[in-house]
C-alpha positions in Angstrom: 101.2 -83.6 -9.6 97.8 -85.8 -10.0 97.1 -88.3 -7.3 98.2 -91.4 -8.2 99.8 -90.2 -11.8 103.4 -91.8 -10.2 101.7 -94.9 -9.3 99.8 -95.2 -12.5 103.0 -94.3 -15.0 105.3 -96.9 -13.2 103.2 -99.0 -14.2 101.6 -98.3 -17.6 104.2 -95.8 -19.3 106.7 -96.5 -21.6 109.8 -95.8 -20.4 110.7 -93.1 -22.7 107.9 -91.3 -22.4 107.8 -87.9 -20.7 106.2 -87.3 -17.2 103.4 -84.5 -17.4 103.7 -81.6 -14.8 100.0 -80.8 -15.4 99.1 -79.5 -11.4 95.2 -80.0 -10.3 93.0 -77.0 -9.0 90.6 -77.8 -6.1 87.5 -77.0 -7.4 87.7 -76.2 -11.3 85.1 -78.5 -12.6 82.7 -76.9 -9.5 81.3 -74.1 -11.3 80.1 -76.5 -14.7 79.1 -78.9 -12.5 77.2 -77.2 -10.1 75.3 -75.9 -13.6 74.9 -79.4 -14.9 73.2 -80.2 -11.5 70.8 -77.5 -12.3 70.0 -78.2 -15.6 69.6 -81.9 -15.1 67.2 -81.3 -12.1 64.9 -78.8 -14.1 65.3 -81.9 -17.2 63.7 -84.3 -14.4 61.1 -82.2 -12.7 59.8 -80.1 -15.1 60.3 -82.1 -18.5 60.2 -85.3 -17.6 57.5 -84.9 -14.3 59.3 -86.8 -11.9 59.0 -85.7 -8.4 61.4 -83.7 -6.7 62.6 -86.8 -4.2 62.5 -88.8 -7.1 64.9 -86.3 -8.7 67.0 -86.2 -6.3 67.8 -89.0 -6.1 68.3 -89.8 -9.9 70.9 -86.8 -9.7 72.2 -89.0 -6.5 73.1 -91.4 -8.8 74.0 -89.4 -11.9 76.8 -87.0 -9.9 77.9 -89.0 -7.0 76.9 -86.4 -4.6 74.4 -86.5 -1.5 71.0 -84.9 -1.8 72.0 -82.4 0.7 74.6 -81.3 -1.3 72.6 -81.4 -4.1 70.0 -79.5 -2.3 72.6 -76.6 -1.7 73.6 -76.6 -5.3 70.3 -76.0 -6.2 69.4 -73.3 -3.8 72.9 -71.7 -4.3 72.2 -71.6 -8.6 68.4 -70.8 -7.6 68.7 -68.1 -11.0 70.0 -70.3 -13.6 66.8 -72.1 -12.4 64.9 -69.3 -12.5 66.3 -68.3 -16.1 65.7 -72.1 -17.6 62.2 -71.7 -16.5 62.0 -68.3 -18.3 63.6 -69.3 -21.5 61.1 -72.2 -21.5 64.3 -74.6 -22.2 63.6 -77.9 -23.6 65.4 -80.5 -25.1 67.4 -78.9 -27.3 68.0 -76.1 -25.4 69.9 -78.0 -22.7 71.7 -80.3 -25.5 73.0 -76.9 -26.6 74.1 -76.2 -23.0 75.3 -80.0 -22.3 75.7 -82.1 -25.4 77.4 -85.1 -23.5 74.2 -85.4 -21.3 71.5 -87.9 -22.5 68.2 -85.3 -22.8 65.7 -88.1 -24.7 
């Protein structure tokens, strides 16, 4: 059961509504978002010039995580890097990837 999905639907559910039995899985967002990290970086430094600190710490803000774990996302997805750079993504190459993401 969800953290906090008893607390929550005591208070806001209908009484006759059913109780979902959906069950989390540590980590199953990690791998898309570890890939949203990368692409966003590249967006920052290569696209829009900004220096790598200064990327950083706009991803800081963007994903909630440190900039050493940032940093280890990167390093760790070091070939989608690699295979943005060769693809020469822009834009609309990331909007394909990540539509929900802001790119302008």
């Amino acid at each position: 059961m969800l953290l906090g999905n008893q607390f929550v639907a005591g208070i806001l559910s209908e009484p006759e509504l059913k109780k979902s039995n959906v069950k989390h899985v540590k980590g199953v967002f990690t791998e898309n978002r570890d890939k949203a990290v990368v692409c966003r970086l590249y967006y920052h430094y290569n696209i829009k010039g900004m220096r790598y600190d200064v990327a950083l710490a706009t991803l800081n803000q963007e994903f909630f995580l440190g900039e050493t774990t940032l940093a280890q996302i990167i390093m760790r997805e070091g070939d989608l890097l690699k295979k943005l750079k060769a693809d020469e993504a822009d834009k609309k190459y990331l909007t394909n990837l990540f539509p929900h993401y802001n790119w302008n």
